[in-house]
N, CA, C and O atoms as a DFTB+ gen file, in Angstrom:
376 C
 N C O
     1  1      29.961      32.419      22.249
     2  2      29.247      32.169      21.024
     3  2      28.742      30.717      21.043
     4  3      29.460      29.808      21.460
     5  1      27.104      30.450      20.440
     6  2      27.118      29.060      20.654
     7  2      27.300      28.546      19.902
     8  3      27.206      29.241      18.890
     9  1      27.674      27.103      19.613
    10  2      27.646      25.969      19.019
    11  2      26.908      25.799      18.053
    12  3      25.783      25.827      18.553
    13  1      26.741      25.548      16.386
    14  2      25.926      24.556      16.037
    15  2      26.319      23.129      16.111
    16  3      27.447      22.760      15.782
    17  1      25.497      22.411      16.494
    18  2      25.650      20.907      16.419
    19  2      26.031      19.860      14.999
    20  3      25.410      19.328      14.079
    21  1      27.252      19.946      15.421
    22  2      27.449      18.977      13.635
    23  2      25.967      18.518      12.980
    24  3      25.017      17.969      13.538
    25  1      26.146      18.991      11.453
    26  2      25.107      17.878      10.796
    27  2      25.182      16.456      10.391
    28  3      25.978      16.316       9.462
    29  1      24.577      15.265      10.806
    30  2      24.664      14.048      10.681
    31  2      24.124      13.406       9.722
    32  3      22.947      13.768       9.697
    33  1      24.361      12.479       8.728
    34  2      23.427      11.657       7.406
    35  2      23.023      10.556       8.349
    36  3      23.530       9.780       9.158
    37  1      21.870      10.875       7.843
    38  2      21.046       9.548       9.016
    39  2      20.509       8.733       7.678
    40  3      20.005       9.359       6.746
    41  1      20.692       6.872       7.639
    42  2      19.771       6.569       7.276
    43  2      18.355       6.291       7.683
    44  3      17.931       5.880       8.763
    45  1      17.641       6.642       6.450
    46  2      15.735       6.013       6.591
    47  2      15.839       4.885       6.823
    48  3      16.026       4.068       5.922
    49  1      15.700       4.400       8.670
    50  2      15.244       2.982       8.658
    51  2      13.561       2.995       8.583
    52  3      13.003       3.663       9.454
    53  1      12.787       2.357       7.679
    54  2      11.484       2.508       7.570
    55  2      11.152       3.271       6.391
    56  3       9.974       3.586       6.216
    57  1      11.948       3.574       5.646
    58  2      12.008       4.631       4.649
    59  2      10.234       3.914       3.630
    60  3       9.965       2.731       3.843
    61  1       9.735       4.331       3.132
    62  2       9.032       3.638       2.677
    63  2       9.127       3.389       0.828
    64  3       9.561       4.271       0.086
    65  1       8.703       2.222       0.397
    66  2       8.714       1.867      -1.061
    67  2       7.948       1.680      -1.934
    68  3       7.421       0.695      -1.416
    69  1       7.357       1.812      -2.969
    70  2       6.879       0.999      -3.648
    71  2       7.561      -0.280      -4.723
    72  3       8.618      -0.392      -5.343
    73  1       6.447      -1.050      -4.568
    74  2       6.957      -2.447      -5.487
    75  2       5.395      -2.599      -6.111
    76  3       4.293      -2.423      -5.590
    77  1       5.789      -2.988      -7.405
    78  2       5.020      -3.613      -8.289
    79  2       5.089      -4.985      -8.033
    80  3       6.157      -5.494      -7.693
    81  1       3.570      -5.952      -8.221
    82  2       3.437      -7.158      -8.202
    83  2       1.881      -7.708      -9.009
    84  3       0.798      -7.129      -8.919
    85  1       2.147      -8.866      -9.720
    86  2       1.280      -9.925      -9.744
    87  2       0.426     -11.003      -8.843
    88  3       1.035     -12.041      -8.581
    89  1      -0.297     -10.936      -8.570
    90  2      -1.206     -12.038      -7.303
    91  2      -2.062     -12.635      -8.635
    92  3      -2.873     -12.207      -9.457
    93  1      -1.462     -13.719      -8.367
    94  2      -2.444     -14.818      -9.034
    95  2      -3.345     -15.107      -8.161
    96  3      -2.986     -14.876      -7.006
    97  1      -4.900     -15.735      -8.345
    98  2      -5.590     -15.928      -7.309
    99  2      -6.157     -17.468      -7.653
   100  3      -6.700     -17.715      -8.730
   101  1      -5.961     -18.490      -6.586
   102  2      -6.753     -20.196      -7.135
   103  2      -7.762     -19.527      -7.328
   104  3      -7.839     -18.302      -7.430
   105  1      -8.793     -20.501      -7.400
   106  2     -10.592     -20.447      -7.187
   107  2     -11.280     -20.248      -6.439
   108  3     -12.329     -19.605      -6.393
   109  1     -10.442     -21.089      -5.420
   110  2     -11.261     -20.697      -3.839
   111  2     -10.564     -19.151      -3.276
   112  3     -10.303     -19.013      -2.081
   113  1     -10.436     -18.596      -3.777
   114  2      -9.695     -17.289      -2.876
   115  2     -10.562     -15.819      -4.405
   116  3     -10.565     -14.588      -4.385
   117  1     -10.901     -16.415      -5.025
   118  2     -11.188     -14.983      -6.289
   119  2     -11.797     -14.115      -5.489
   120  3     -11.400     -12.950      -5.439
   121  1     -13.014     -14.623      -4.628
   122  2     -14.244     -14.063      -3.767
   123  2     -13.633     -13.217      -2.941
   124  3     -14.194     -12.129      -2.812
   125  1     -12.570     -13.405      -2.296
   126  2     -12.242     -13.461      -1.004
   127  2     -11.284     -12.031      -1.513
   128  3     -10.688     -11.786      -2.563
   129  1     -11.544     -10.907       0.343
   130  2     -11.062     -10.148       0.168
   131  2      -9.670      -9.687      -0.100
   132  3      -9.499      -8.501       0.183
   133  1      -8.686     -10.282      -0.547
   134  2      -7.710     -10.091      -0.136
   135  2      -6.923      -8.983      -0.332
   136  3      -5.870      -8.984       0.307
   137  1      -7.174      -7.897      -1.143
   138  2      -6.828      -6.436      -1.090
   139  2      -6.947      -5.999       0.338
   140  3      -6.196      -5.634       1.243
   141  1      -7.730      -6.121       0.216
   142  2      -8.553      -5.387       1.426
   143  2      -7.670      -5.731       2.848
   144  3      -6.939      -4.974       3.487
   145  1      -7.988      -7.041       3.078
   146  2      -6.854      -7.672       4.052
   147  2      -5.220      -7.150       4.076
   148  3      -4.546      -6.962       5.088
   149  1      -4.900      -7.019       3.012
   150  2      -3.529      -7.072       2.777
   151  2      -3.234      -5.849       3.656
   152  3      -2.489      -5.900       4.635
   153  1      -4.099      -4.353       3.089
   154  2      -3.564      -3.016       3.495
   155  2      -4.467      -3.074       5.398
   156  3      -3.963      -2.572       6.402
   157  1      -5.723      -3.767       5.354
   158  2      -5.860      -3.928       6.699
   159  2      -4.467      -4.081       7.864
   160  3      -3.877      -3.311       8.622
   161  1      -4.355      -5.706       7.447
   162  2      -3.520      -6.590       8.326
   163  2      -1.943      -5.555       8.396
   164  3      -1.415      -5.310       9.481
   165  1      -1.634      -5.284       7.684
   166  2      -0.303      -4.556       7.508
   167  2      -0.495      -2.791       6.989
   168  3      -1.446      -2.076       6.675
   169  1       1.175      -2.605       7.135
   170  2       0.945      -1.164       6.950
   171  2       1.215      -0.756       5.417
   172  3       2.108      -0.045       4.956
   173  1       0.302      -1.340       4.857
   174  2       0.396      -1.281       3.317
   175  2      -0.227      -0.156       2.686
   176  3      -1.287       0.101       3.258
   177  1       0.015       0.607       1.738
   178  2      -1.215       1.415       1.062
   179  2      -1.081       0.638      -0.429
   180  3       0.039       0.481      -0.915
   181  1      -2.269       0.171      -1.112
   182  2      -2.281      -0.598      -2.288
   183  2      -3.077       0.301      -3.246
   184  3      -3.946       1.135      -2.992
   185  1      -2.454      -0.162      -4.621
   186  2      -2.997       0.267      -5.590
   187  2      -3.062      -0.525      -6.796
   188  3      -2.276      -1.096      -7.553
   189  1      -4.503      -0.305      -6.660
   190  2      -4.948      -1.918      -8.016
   191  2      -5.082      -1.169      -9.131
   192  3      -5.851      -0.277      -9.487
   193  1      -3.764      -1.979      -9.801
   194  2      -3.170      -1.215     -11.570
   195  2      -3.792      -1.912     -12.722
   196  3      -3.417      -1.641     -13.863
   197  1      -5.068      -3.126     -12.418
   198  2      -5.422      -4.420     -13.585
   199  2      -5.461      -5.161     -12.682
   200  3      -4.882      -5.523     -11.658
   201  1      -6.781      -5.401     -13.667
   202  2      -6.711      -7.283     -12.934
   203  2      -7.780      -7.422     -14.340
   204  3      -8.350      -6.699     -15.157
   205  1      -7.594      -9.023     -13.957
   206  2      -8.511     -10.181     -15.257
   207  2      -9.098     -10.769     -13.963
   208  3      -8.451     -11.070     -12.960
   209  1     -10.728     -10.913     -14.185
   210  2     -10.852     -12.164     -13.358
   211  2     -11.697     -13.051     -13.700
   212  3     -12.439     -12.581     -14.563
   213  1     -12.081     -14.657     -13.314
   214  2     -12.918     -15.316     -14.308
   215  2     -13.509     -16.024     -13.048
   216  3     -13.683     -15.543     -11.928
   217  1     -13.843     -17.598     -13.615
   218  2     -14.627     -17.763     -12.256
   219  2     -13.228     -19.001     -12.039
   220  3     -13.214     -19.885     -11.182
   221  1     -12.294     -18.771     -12.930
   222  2     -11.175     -20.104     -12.357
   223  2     -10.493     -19.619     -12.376
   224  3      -9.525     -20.371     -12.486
   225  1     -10.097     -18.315     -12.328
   226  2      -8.327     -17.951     -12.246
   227  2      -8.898     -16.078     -12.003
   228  3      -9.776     -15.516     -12.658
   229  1      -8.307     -15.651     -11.204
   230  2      -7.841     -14.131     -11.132
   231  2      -6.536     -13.674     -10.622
   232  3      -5.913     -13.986      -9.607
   233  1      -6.240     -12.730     -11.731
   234  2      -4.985     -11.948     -12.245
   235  2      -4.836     -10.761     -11.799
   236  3      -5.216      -9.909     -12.602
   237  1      -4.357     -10.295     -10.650
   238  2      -4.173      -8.618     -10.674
   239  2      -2.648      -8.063     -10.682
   240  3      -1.592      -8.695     -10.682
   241  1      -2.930      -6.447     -10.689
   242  2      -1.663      -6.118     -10.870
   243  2      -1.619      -5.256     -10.554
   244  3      -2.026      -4.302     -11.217
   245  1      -0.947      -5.116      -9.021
   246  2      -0.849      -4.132      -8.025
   247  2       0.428      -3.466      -7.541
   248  3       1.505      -4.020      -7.762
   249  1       0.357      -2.062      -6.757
   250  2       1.348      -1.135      -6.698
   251  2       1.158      -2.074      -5.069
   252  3       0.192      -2.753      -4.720
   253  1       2.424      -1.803      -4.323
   254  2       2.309      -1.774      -2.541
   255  2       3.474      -1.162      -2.187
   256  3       4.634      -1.417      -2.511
   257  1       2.756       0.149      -1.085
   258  2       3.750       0.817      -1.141
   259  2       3.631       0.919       1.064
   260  3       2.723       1.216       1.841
   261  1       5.105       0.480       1.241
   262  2       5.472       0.388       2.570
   263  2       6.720       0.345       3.405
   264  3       7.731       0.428       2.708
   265  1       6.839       0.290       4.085
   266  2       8.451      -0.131       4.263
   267  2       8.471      -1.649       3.758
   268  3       7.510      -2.403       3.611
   269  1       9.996      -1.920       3.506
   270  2      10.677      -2.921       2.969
   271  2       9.928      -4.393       3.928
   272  3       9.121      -5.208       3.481
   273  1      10.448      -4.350       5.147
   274  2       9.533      -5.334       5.853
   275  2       8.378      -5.609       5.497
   276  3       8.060      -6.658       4.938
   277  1       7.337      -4.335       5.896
   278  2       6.038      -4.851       5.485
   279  2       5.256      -5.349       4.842
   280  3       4.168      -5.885       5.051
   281  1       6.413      -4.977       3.243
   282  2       5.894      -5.785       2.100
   283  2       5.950      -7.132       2.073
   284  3       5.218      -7.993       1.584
   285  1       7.553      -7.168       3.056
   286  2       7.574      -8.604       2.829
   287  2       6.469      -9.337       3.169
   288  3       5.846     -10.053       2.385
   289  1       6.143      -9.119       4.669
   290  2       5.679      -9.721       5.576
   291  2       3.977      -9.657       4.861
   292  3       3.186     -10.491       5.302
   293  1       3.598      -8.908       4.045
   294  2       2.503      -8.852       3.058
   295  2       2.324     -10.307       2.124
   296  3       1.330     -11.025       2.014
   297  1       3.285     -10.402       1.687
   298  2       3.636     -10.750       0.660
   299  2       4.035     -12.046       1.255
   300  3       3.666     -12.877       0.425
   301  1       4.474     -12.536       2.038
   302  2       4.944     -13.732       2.930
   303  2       3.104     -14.316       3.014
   304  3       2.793     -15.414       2.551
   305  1       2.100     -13.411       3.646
   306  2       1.174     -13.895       3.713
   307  2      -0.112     -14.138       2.895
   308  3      -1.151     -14.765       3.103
   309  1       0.418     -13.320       1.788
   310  2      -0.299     -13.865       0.547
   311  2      -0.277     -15.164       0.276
   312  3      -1.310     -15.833       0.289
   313  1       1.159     -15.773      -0.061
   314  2       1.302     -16.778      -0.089
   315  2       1.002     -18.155       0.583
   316  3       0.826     -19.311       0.198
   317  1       1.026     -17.564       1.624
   318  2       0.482     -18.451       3.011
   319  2      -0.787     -18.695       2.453
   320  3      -1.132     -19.858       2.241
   321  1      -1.670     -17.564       2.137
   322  2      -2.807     -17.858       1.758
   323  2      -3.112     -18.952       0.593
   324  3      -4.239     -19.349       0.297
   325  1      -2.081     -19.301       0.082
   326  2      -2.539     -19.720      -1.536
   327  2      -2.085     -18.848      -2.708
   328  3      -1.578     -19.400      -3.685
   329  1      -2.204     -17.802      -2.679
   330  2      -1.708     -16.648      -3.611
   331  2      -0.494     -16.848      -4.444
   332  3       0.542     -17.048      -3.810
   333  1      -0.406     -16.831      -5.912
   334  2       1.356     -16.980      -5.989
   335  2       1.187     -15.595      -6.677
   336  3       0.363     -15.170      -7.487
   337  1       2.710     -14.819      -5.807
   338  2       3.061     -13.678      -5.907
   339  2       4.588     -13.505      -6.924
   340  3       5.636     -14.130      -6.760
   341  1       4.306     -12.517      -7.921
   342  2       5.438     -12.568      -8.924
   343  2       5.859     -10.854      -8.667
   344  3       5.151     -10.162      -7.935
   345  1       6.964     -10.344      -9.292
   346  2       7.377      -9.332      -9.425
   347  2       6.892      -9.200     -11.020
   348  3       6.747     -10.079     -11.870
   349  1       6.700      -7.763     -11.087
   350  2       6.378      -7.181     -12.111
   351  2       6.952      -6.023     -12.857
   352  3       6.563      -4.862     -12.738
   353  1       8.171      -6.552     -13.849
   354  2       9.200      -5.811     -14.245
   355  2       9.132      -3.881     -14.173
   356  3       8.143      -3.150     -14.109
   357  1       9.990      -3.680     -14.199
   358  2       9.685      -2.387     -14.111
   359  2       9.613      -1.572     -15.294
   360  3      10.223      -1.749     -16.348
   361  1       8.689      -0.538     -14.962
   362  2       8.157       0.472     -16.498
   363  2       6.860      -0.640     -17.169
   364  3       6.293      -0.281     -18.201
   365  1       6.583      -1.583     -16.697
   366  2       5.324      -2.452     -17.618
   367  2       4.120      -1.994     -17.378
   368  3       3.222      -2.371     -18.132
   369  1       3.868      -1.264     -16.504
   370  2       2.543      -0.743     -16.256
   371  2       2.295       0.898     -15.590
   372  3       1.360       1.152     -14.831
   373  1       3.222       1.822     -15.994
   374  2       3.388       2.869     -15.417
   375  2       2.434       3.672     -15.957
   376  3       2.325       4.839     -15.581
């Protein structure tokens, strides 16, 4: 008679997430693609929930949904850029 092979709990390494966030944008960056870049450069899928924008300050308020790393590493380079990146409590924009 054969064998079944024990069943094993594996964790999701790579499991993927979403996180809510704020990107403030300076002046010199409003123009500039940086959505676009973000899900380019990385393995991001984004979703723009709001934004305000003027010609001195833009406000958005975005879903990013990826593995845990990638966001970081998203989000690491926002900043790099200039960008200041906030968390955006949860249930505020569902």
């Amino acid at each position: 008679m054969a064998q079944t092979p024990p069943t094993r709990l594996s964790v999701q390494r790579g499991a993927t997430i979403k996180e809510r966030i704020y990107l403030t944008y300076p002046p010199h960056l409003i123009k500039e693609p940086m959505i676009y870049e973000l899900g380019k450069r990385f393995a991001l899928r984004t979703n723009l929930r709001g934004a305000n924008i003027s010609e001195t300050m833009g406000l958005v308020a975005l879903e990013v949904e990826g593995t845990r790393a990638e966001i970081d590493r998203g989000i690491a380079w926002l900043r790099a850029a200039g960008v200041t990146v906030e968390p955006i409590e949860k249930n505020v924009i569902e």
